[in-house]
N, C-alpha and C positions, 0 to 999 in steps of 0.2 A: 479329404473328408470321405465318408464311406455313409452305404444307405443301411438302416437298418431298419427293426421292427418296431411299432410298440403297440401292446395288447390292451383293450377298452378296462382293464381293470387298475391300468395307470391313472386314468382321471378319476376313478370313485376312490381310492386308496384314500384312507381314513384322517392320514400325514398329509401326503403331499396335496392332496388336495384344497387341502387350507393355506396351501404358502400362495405368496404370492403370482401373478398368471407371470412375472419375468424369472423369476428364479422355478419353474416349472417348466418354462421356454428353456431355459438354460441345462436343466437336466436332462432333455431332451438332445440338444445341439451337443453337450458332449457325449453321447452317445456316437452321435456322427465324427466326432472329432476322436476319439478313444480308438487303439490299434485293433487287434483282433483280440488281444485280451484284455481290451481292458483299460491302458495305461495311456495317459496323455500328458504331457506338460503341462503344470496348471500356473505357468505366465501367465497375470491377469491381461495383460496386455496384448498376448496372443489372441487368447481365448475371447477377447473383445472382438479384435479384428475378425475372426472366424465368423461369430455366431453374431454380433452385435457391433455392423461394421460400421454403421452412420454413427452410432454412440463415440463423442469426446471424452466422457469420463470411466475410466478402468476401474475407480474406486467402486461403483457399485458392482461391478462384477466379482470383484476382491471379497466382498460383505455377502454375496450369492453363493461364493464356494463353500465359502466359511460355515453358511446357511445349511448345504446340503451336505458338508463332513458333520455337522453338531446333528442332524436327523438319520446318521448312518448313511446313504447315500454314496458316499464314496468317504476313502483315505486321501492323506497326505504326507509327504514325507520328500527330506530334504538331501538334495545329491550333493556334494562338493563341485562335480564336474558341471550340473544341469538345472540347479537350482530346486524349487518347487517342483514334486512330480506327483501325480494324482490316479489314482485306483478306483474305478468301478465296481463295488463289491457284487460279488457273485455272475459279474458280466458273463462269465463262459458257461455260469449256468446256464443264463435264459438267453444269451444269443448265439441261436446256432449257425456258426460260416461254416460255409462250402470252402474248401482249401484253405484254410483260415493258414495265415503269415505268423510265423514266431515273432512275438515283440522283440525290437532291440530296443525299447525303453525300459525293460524289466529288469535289465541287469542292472541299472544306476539305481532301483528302486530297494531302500531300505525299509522296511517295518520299523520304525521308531516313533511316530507319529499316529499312532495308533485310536481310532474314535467307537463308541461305539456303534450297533448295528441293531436294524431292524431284523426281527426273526419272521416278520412278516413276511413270504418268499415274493408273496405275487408284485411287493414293491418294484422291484429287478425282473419280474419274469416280461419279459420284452419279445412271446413270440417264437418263433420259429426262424431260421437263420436265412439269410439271403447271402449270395457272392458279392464280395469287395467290391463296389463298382463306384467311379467318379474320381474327381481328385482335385486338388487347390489346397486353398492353404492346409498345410496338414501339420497339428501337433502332439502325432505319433512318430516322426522321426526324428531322430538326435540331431542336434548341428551341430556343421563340423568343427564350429570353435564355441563353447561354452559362455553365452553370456555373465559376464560380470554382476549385472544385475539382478539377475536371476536366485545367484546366493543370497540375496540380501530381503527377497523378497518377503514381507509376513503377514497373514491376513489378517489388519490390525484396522482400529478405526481410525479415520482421517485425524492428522492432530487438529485441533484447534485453530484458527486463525488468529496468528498474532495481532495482537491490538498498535492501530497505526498509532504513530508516534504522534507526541503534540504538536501543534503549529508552532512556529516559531513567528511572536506577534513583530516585531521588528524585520525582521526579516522580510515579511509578506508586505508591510507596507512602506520597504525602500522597495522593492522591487515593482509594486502597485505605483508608487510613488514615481517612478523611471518608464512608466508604459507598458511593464511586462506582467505576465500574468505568472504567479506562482504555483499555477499546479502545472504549467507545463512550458517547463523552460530548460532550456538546450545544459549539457553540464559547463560548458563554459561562461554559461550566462550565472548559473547558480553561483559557479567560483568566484567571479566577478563581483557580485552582491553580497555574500559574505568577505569578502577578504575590504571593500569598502564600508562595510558594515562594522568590521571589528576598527578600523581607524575613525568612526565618527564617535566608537563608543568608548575609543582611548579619549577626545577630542570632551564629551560629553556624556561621562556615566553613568547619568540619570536620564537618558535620553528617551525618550516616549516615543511612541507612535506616529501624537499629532504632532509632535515636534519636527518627526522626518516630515511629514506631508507640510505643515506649516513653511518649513525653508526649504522644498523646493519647488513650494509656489513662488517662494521669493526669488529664487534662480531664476525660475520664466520670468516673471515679470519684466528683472534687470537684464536675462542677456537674450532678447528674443529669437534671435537667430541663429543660437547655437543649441546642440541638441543637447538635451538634460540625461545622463548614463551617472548609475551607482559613482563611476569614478569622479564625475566634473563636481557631483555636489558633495562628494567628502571635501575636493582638491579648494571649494567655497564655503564649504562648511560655518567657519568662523564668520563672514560677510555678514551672515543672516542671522545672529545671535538675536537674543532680544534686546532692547536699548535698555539700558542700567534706569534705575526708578530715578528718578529727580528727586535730590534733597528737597527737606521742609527749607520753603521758604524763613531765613533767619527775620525781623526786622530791624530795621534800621532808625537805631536811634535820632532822637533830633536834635538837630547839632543848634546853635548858638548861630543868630544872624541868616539865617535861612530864607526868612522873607525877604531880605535887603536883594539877596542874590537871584532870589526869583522872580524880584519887579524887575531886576536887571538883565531878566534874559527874555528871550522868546514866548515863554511863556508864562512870565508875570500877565500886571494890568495892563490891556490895549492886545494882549498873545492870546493862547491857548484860552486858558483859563483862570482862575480866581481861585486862589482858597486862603480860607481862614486860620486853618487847621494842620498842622503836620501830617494826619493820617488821612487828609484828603486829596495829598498830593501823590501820584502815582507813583510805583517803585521803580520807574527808570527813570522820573523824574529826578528821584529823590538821591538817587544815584550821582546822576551830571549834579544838584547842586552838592555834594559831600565832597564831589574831586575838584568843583572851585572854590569852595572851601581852604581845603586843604591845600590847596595852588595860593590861595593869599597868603596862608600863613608864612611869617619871618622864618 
């Protein structure tokens, strides 16, 4: 980097004085960054590290370049070998160097990219020249291998951020279900609960939620001692179905002789109980006398 000048007519200037105080910072820093005529690489990423080194994100510096080519300020234009290369318009006017250095970044620099310009001179006029002095990062000189990225680079606005994908409701509550937390689980843990996930839901296609949490609660209860993983409750899965409804109870007609059989058991007169009535005798009663019944008959 190199020192140079700037004249008290850069802060009242009519333009620049209304940009922002960072993108004002930064027309300044590439002053220092710019060869002796002028030309700098305009890698946001460099240009970050130079001028705005504690800054993580390149992207606003990308939107500042962009900023002071759209106000004349400087050109841009694009090398095969060197990517994004950036021009100081009128730099040799107002910066006078002592032995000023012939750019080797001017030769990569095409006019194709062309913005326009302030006719205002005093924008650019920066003074009286001082000798090259300092040095660090510098990008005024070419490297010796051409970054890749560099071609590709374009001062565009950040995309959008893709919208996270939906939860997947089963999924989050076999793995809740098994003691792991689903936002941060290892990728073999994930494989794991999917690939148990897709055999309970061969097992049970309408499978719900509560239904994973419901059986395997039921797993703890019955094996206490063994640890509950996606795989043991698919391999139990079936164990914990729900129990099938219970038929309507049918009734049971009344048979012929019924009282005879029931003074004669247990729980006739002197037994259980008393009844008068066929439908006051209980239905397990009424059961044992049907099958001795059916035991006398020829």
């Amino acid at each position: 980097m190199r020192i140079r000048t700037v004249k008290p007519e850069f802060w009242g200037h009519p333009v620049m004085s209304r940009l922002p105080d960072s993108v004002r910072l930064l027309a300044l820093g590439l002053l220092n960054v710019a060869d002796d005529e002028g030309y700098f690489f305009a890698d946001a990423q460099l240009i970050r590290s130079a001028i705005f080194p504690f800054d993580e994100d390149s992207s606003n510096v990308r939107r500042m370049i962009d900023e002071l080519s759209r106000i004349g300020y400087l050109e841009l234009s694009e090398s095969k070998e060197h990517g994004l290369i950036g021009r100081i318009l009128k730099f040799k006017t107002h910066q006078k160097i002592d032995r000023a250095n012939e750019s080797k970044i001017k030769p990569y620099y095409v006019s194709t990219n062309l913005r326009r310009t302030f006719d205002d001179q005093s924008l650019l006029d920066q003074g009286s020249g001082i000798r090259d002095q300092g040095s660090g990062i510098s990008l005024a000189t070419p490297p010796v291998v051409a970054c890749e990225s560099q071609k590709t680079l374009k001062l565009e606005s950040p995309k959008a951020a893709k919208e996270p994908k939906p939860r997947n409701e089963l999924f989050d509550a076999l793995a809740t279900a098994t003691g792991k937390s689903p936002n941060a689980l290892a990728k073999s843990e994930g494989g794991q609960i999917a690939k148990a996930l897709k055999g309970i839901k061969q097992a049970s296609p309408d499978v719900s939620a509560q239904e994973i949490r419901r059986r395997a609660e039921g797993y703890r209860r019955k094996y206490r001692d063994a640890a509950l993983t996606p795989t043991a409750l698919e391999a139990h899965w079936s164990e914990f179905a729900p129990a099938a409804p219970k038929p309507a109870d049918v009734p049971i007609p009344e048979p012929q002789g019924w009282r005879e059989i029931l003074r004669d058991s247990k729980y006739g007169p002197g037994g259980i109980f008393e009844a008068s009535s066929w439908a006051q005798v209980p239905r397990d009663v009424k059961q044992v006398v049907v099958e001795r019944i059916q035991q006398t008959k020829p």
